[in-house]
N, C-alpha and C positions, 0 to 999 in steps of 0.2 A: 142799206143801213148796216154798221158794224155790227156783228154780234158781239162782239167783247168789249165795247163800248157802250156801257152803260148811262144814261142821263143823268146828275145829278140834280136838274131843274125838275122837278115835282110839280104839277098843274098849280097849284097853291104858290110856290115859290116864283112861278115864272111872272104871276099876277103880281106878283106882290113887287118883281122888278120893275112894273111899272111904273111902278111910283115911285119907286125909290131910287133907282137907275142904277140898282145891282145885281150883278148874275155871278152863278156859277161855274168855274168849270168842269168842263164833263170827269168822273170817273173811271179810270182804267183798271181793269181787274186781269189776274191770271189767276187760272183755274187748276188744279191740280185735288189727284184722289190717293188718300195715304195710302202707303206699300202694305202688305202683309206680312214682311218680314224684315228685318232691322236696315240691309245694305239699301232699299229702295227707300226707306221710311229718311235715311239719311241722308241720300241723296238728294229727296224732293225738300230737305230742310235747308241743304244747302242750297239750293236754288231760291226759296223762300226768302232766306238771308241775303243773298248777291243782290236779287233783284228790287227788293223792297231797300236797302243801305245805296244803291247808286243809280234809282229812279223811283219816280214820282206812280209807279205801279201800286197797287195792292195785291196781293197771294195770299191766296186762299184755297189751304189744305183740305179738302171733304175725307169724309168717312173709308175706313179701306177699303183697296177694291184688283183682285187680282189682275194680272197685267194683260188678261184676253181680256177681258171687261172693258180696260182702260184703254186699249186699243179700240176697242169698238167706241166709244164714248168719242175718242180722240175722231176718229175718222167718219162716224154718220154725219148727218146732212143739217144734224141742228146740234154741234158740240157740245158735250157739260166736261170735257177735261181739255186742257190746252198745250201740256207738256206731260212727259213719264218717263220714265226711266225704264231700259230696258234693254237685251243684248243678242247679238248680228245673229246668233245661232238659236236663238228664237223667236227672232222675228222670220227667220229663213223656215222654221221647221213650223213652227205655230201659225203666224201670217200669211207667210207666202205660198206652205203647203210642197215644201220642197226641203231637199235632202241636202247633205254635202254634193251627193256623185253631181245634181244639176250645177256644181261652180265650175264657171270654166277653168280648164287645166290653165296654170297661169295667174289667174287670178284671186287676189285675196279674197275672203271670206267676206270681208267687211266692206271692202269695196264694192264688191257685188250687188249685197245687200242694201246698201243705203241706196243703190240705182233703181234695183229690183222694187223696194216699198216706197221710193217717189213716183216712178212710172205709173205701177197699177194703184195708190191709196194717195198719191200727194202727201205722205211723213216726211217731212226734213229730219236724217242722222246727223246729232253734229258729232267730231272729231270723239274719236275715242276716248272717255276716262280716263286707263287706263288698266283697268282689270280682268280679270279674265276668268269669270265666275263658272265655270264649264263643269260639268260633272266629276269626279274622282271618285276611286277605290280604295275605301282606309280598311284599316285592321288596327286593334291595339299595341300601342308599341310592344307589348309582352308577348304577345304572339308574332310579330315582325322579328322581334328578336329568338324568339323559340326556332321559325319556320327558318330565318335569313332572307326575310321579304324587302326588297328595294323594289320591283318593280312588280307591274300587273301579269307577265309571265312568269315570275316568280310562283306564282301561285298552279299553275296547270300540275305540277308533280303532288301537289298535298292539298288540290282542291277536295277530293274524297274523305278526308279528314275534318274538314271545316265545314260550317255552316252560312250561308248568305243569306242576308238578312235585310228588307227596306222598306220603306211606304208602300203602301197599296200601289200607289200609281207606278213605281218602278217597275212593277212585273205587270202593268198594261201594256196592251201592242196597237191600241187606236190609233189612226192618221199617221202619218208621216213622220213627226217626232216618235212613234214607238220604232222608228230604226235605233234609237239610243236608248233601249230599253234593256232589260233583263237576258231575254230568249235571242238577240242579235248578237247582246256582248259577249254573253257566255258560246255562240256559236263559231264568234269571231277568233279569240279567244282559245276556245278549246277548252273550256274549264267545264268540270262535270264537280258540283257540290254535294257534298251528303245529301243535303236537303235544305230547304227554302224555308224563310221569315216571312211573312207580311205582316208589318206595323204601323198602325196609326203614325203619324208622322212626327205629330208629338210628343210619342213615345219613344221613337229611333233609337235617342241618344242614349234615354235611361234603360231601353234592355239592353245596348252592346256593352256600357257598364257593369251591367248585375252577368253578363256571358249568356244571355240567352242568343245568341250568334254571337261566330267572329269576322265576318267579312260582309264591310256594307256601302252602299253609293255616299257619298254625301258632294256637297258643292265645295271649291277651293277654300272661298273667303270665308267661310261659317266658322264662328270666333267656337261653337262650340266641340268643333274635331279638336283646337287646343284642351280644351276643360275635360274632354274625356279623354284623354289624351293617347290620340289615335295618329299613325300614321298614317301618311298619304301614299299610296304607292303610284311608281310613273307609268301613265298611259305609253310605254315604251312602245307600241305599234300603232301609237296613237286614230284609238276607233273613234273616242270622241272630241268633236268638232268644237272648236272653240268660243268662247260667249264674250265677246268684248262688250263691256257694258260702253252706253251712248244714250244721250237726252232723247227724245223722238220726241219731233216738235210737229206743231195741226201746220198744215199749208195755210197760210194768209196771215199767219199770228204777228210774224214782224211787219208786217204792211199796215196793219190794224194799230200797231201799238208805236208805226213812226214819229208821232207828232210827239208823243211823249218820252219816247226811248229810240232813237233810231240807229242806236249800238246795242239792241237788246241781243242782236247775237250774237254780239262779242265779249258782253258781259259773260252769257249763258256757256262761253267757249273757255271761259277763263278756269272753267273746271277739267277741261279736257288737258288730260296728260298726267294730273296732279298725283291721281292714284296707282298703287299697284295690290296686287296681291295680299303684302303683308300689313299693308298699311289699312285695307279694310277691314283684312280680320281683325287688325286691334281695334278697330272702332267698333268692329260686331259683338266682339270680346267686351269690349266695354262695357255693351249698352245688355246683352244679353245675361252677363255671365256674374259682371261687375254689380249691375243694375245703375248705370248712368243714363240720364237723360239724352235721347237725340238729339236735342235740341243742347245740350249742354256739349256733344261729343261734334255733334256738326259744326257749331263756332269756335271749339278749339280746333279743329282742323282746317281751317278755312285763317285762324290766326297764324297757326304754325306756316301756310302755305302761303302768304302775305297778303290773303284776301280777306281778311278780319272783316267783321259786320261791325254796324255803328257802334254797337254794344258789347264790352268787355266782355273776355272770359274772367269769370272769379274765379280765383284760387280754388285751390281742390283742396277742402279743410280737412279732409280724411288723413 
């Protein structure tokens, strides 16, 4: 029996078709668990949107749930998530429990990956987004412009001047992903800092603000390295490895859901390509900084991109 096919005949309803010589059709449902942070919470809206506007599906967002969680949800033996959002360089480094060095010379990153977590979990990657949420190195433009900072080498001459500054988690070295950690980069690198921050993560932003450090990790697409208004400097020896965000879908999901949808991966592919870089950050921007609704920022982007849901965007009365 399906698991994601729900009955909607009820032992009461099915008697009652007796007599009446009426039945129901079955229920389709997709299962999804919101992101913890704005670009996954966006993505799992637009998927909500595409697939609920051009099938006879229902989605249904649950409670957040970080994206190890989600994978495991996705991939145990009795499923509660059905699709998530999520990207090649950490499904490689979190998932798979492997590094950049295991890609073969030659091959992409993503290519790899999407081989790599069908083989050993049964995930279908579909085609890439198109963003590339990967870690980076900002500084305040006022200090880029003090030092002459463009690039992450830029910093080895006047790292001893500066402070580095990040979440807890960046200066951990656990499993496989702490190769993209703190004590790698800086060895990589060659940068020696005055001395180290660790901050709550919620905090990050508002002490590189107020200057309690000037040099700190953040991700590309985060609408809020605009608001603080931080430069990015370029991974010029590029240590860290790239995040193409990608849907990661359960194995049997389109098998399950053919009678009802059997383009449901083509629909779910319609997203692939659409985005870039800057084009998340303004929706991170939005929804973070602006305080717009996800759900308000994910159907104008899906109007702009010609995939409108059945429901207008309103006008912006601001």
């Amino acid at each position: 029996m399906l698991k994601r096919i729900l009955s909607a005949l009820t032992a009461s309803a099915l008697a009652a078709s007796l007599f009446t010589g009426c039945s129901s059709s079955p229920k389709y449902e997709i299962e999804l668990y919101d992101g913890n942070y704005s670009e996954i919470q966006l993505v799992h809206k637009m998927v909500e949107l595409l697939v609920e506007d051009r099938t006879d599906i229902e989605v249904t967002i649950k409670d957040q749930m970080s994206s190890v969680l989600m994978f495991r949800e996705l991939t145990r033996e009795d499923p509660s998530c059905d699709i998530f959002c999520s990207y090649d360089g950490s499904v490689l480094t979190t998932h798979l429990k492997q590094g950049p060095p295991d890609v073969p010379e030659g091959v992409e990153l993503f290519d790899y990956v999407s081989e790599q977590v069908y083989d050993k979990h049964g995930v279908i990657m579909l085609d890439p987004l198109g963003i590339n949420n990967t870690y980076c190195i900002a500084v305040p433009e006022s200090v880029a412009e003090e030092y002459n900072l463009e690039t992450i080498s830029d910093l080895v001459p006047v790292a001893g001047e500066l402070t580095f500054g990040a979440e807890h988690e960046f200066f951990a070295a656990e499993g496989t992903a702490g190769t993209m950690k703190f004590g790698p980069f800086t060895e990589f690198y060659g940068l020696k800092f005055k001395e180290t921050f660790p901050v709550d993560i919620s905090l990050k932003y508002t002490a590189i603000e107020n200057g309690n450090f000037q040099v700190t990790e953040v991700y590309t697409t985060d609408g809020l390295n605009r608001k603080a208004q931080l430069k990015v400097l370029e991974d010029d020896r590029n240590f860290f490895p790239e995040y193409n965000g990608s849907l990661l879908v359960r194995e049997g999901l389109f098998e399950e859901m053919a009678d009802v949808a059997p383009d449901l991966r083509e629909i779910l592919g319609l997203l692939s390509g659409t985005m870039d870089n800057e084009k998340m950050t303004d929706m991170t921007y939005a929804v973070d900084v602006e305080g717009r609704t996800v759900d308000e920022v994910a159907r104008e982007f899906l109007v702009e991109n010609g995939l409108g849901a059945h429901d207008t965007v309103e006008p912006d009365g601001s």
